[in-house]
C-alpha positions as CSV (number, residue, x, y, z in Angstrom):
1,X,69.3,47.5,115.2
2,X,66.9,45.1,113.7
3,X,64.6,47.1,110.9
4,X,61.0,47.3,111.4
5,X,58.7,44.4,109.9
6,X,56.9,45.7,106.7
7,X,53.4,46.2,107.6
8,X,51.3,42.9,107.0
9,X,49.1,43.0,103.8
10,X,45.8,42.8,103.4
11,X,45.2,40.1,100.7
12,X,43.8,37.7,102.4
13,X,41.0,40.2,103.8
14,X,41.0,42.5,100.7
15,X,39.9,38.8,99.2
16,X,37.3,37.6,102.0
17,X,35.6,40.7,101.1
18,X,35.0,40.8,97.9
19,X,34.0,37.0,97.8
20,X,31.4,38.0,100.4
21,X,30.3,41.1,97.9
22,X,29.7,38.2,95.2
23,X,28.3,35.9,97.4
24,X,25.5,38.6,98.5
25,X,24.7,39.7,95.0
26,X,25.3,36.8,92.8
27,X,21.5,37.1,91.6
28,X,22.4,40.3,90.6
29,X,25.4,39.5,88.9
30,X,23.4,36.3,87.2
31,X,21.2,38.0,85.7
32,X,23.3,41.1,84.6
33,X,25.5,38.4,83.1
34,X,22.2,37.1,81.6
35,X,20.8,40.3,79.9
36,X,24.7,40.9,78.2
37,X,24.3,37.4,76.7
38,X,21.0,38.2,75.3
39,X,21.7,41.6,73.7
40,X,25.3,40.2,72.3
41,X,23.3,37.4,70.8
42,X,20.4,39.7,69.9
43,X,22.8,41.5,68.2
44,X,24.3,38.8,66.4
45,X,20.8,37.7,65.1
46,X,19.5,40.8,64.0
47,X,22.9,41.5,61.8
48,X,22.7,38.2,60.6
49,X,18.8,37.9,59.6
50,X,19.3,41.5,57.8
51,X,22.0,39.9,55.7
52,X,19.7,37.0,54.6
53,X,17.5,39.1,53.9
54,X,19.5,41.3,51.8
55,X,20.8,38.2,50.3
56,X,17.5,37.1,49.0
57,X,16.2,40.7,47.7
58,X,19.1,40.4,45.6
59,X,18.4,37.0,44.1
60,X,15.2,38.5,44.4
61,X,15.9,41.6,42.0
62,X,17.6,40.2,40.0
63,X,15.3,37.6,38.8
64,X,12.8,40.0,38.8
65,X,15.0,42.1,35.7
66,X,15.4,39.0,33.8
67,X,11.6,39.0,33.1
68,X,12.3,42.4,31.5
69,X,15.6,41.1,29.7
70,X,13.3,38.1,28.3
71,X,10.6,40.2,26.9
72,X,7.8,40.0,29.4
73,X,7.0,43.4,30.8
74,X,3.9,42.6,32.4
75,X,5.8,39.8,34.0
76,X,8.6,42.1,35.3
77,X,5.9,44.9,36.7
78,X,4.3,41.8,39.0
79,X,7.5,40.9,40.5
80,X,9.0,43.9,40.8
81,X,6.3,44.6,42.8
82,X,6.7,41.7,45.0
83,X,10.4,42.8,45.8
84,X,9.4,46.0,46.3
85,X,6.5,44.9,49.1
86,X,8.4,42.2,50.7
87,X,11.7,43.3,50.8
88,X,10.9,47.2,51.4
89,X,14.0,49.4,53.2
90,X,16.4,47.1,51.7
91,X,19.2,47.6,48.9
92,X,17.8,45.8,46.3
93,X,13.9,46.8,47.5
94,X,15.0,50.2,46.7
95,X,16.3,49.2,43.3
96,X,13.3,47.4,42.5
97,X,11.5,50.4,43.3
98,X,13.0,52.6,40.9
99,X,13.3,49.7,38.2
100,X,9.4,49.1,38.4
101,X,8.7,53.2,38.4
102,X,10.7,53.2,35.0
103,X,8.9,49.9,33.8
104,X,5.3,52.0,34.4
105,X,7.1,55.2,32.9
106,X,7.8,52.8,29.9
107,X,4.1,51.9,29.6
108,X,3.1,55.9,29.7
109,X,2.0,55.1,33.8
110,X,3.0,58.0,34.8
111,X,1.4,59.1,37.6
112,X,1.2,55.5,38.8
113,X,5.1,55.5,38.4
114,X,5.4,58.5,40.6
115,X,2.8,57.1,43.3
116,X,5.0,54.2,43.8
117,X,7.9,56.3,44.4
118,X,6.6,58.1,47.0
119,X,5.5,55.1,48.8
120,X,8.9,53.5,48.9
121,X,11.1,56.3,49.2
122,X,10.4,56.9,53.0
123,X,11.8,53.2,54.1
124,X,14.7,53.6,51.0
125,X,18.2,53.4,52.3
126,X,19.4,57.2,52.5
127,X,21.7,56.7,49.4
128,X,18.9,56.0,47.5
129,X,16.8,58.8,47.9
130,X,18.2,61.4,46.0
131,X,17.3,58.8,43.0
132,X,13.8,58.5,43.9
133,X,13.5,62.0,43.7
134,X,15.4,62.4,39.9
135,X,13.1,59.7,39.3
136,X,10.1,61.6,40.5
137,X,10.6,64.9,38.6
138,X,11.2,62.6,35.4
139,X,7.5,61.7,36.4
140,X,6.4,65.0,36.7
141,X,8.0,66.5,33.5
142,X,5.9,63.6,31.7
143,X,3.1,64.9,32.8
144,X,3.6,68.6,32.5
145,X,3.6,69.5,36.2
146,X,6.9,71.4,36.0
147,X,6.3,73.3,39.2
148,X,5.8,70.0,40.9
149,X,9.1,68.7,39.0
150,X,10.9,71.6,40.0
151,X,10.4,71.0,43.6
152,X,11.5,67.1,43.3
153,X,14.9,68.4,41.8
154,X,15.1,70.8,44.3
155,X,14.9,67.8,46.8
156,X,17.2,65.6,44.9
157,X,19.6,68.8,45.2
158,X,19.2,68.6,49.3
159,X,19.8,64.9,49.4
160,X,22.6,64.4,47.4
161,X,25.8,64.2,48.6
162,X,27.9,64.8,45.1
163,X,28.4,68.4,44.6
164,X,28.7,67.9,40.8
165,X,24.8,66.5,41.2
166,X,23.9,69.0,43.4
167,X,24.3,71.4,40.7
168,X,22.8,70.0,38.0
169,X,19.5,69.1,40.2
170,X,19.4,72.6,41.2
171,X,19.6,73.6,37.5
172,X,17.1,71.2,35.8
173,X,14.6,72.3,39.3
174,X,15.5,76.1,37.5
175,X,13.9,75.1,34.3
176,X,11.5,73.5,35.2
177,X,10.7,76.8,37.4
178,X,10.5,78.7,34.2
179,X,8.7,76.3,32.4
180,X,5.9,76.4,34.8
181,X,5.9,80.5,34.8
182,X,7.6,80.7,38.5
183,X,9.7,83.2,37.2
184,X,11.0,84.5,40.6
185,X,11.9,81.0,41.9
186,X,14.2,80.6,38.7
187,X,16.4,83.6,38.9
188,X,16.8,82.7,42.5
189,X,18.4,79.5,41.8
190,X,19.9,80.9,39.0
191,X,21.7,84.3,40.8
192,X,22.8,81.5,43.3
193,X,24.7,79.4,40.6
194,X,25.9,82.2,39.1
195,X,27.9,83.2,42.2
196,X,30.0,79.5,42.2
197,X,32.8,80.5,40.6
198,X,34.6,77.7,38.9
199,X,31.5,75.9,38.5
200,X,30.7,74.7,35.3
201,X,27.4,75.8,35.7
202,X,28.3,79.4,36.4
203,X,28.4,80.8,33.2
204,X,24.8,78.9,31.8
205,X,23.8,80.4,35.1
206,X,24.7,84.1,34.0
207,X,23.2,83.1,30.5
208,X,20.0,81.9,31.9
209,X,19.2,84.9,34.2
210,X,19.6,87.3,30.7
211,X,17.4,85.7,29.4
212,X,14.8,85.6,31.7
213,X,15.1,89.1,32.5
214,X,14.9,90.0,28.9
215,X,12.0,87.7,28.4
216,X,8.5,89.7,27.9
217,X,6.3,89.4,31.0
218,X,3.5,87.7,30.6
219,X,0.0,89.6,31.3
């Protein structure tokens, strides 16, 4: 008995098929292919312009902190400035950011120290920003706004990501609480340090809250 004949494939239909799908959409498939080239090279350029860019912010920086290596402050203010402006959300802007607010802290320009600050941090790269905000309370300290000071530590504290920095932040925005008279705000940083056990910063936490609740209220 002679076996059945497999059934006949399909190929050659299968094939016809999908050559006619191509064939009625290969405008659609042009340009499809089109916009993938576009965004792959798109992609390409914007990674590669951001590297120049942070190539020259760091030539950029750095020549910038040789005018204050050399002796020329004034110098080093003016083109620290330019990095800042031009070359803003950047590594290096950032760093010239905080280099120029110390510069202007070094010169007793406080408040115009601080302003700067404020100004950059928003377009500072995230791992930056806990250091603008150290930077700011330094600022405020300076000028004897310690409740403003307090609250810049208290942000440096909710932007960094080291715990060891978290803590001390949180303590220095403590002090600086007390210093100003916000007695309240204080002892609630301090109860909260006092509960880390472990921490370093436990026991000046227990230490700190004795003495502000044996401190004379003032009337």
């Amino acid at each position: 008995m002679t076996a059945p004949n497999p059934p006949a494939r399909r190929y050659g239909a299968d094939e016809e098929s999908i050559s006619e799908w191509f064939l009625a959409h290969k405008r659609e498939i042009g340009w499809a292919a089109l916009a993938l080239v576009v965004l792959v090279g798109g992609v390409w350029f914007y990674e590669r312009s951001r590297s120049i860019k942070g190539q020259r912010a760091e030539t950029a920086y750095f020549q910038a902190r040789q005018s204050m290596v050399t002796g020329n402050p004034a110098g080093a203010v003016t083109d620290l400035q330019r990095v800042v402006t031009r070359y803003e959300g950047t590594q290096a802007g950032a760093q010239a950011a905080l280099t120029l607010a110390q510069a202007q802290y070094d010169q007793k320009k406080y408040k115009e120290g601080i302003d700067g600050l404020k100004k950059a941090e928003s377009k500072a790269p995230d791992n930056f920003k806990a250091s603008f905000a150290v930077l700011e309370a330094a600022g405020y300290e300076e000028l004897k706004d310690f409740a403003s000071a307090a609250e810049a530590f208290k942000r440096a504290a909710s932007l960094s990501r080291f715990p060891a920095d978290k803590t001390q932040y949180q303590a220095a925005a403590a002090k600086d609480y007390a210093a100003a008279g916000k007695v309240a705000e204080a002892k609630a940083i301090w109860a909260d340090l006092a509960k880390e056990e472990g921490s370093p910063m436990a026991a000046e936490a227990r230490v700190r809250l004795g003495e502000l609740a044996a401190a004379p209220m003032k009337i």
